[in-house]
C-alpha positions as CSV (number, residue, x, y, z in Angstrom):
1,X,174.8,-191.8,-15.4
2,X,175.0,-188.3,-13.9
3,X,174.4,-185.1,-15.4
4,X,178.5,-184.0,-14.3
5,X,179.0,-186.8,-17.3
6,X,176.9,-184.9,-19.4
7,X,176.8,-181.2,-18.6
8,X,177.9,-178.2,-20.4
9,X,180.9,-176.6,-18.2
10,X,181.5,-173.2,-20.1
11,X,178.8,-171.1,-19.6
12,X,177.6,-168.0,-20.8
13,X,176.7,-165.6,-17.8
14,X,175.5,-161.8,-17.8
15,X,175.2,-159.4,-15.0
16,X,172.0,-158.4,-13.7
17,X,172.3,-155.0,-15.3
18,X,173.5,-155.8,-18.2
19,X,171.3,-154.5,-21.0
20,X,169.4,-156.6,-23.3
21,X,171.2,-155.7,-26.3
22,X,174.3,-157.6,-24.5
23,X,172.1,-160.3,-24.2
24,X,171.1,-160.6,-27.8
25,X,174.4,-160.3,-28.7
26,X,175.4,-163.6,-27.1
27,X,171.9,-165.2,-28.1
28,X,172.4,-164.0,-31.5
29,X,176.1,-165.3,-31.9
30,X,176.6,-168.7,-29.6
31,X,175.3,-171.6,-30.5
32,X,172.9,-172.3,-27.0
33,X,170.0,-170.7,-25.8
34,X,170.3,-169.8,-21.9
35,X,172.5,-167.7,-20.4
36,X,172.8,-167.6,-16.3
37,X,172.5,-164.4,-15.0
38,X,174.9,-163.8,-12.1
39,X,175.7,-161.2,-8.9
40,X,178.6,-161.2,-7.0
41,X,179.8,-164.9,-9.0
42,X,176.5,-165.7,-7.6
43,X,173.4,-167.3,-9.5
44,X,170.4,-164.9,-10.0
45,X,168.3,-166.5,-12.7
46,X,168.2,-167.6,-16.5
47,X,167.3,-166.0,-20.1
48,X,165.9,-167.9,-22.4
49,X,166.1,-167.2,-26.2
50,X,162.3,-167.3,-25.8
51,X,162.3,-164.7,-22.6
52,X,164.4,-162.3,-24.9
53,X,162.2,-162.6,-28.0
54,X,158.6,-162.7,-26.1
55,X,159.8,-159.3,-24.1
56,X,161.8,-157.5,-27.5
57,X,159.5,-155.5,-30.2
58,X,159.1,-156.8,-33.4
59,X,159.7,-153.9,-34.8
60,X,163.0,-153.0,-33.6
61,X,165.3,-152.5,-37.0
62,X,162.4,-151.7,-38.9
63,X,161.1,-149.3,-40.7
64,X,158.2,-149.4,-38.6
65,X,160.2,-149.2,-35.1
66,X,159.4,-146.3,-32.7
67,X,160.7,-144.8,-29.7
68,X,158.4,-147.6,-27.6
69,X,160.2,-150.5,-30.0
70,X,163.7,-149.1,-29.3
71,X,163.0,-149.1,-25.2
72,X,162.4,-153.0,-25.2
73,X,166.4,-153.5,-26.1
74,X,167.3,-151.1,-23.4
75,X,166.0,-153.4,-20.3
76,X,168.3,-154.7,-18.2
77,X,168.6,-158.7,-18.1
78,X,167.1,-158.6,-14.4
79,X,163.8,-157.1,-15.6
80,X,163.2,-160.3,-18.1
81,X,164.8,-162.8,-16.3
82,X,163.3,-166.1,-14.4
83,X,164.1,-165.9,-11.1
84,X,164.8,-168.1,-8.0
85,X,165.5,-171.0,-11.1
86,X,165.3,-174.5,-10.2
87,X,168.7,-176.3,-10.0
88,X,170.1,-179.5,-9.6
89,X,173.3,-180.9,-8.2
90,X,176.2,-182.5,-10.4
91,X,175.8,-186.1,-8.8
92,X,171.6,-186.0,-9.9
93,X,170.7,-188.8,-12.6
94,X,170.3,-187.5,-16.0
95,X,166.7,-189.4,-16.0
96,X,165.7,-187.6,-12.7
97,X,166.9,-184.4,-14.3
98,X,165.1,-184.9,-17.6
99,X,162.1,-185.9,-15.2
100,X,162.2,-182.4,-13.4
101,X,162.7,-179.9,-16.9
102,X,159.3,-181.9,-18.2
103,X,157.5,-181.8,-14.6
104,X,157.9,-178.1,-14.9
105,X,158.1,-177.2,-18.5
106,X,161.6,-175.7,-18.5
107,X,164.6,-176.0,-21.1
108,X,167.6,-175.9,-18.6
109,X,168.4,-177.0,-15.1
110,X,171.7,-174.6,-13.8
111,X,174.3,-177.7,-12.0
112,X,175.3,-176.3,-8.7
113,X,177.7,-177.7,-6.3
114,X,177.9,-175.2,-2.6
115,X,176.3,-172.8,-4.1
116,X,179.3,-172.4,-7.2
117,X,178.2,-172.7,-10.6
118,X,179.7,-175.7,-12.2
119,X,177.5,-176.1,-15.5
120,X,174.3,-176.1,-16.8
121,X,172.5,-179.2,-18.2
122,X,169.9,-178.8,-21.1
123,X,167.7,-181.3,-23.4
124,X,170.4,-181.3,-25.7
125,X,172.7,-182.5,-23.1
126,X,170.2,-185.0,-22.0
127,X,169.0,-186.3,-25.3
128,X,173.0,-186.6,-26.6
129,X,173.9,-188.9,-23.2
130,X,170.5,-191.4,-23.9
131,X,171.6,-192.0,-27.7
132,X,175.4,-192.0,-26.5
């Protein structure tokens, strides 16, 4: 079976400048946990629920959050983002994908087909098509 079987088609994209409180927004609201951040319809990287949380203050909302706390929100999703992100094409076997996210410790493998983003294929997508 290949991932195209599998794959999630919508997905969620920011800009590159978009600010992280877009970005949490989304996170906070949708029910996945990687956005693809884009240029010019083009693929830059990926966010992470994890990249947002390890790079956000704790604090922020508190009673306890400073000036410092409230700057973490105002990045920009570029400055946080994983860059140059492995990706797969649609026709790759869902074992040889699974096989690449554990090799290198990653959630999400962006599905691209001439460069055009057609999906995105996570370990839920993965686990879902072996107990299908």
């Amino acid at each position: 079976m290949n991932v195209s079987e599998v794959m999630t088609t919508r997905v969620a994209t920011v800009e590159m400048d978009d600010k992280l409180t877009v970005v949490k927004e989304i996170l906070d609201c949708a029910p996945f946990r990687h956005l693809l951040v884009i240029e010019d319809n083009q693929l830059q990287g990926v966010i992470s629920d994890r990249d947002l949380l390890r790079c956000l203050s704790p604090f922020l909302g508190t009673a306890a959050e400073s000036v410092h706390d409230k700057t973490t929100i105002n990045q920009r999703a570029h400055q946080i983002m994983t860059r140059s992100p492995i990706t797969i094409n649609p026709k790759l076997s869902i074992h040889d994908a699974l096989v690449l996210m554990l090799d290198n410790k990653i959630g999400c493998l962006p599905v691209l087909e001439n460069g055009l983003i057609k999906g995105i294929f996570t370990w839920h997508d993965g686990v879902r098509a072996l107990l299908a």
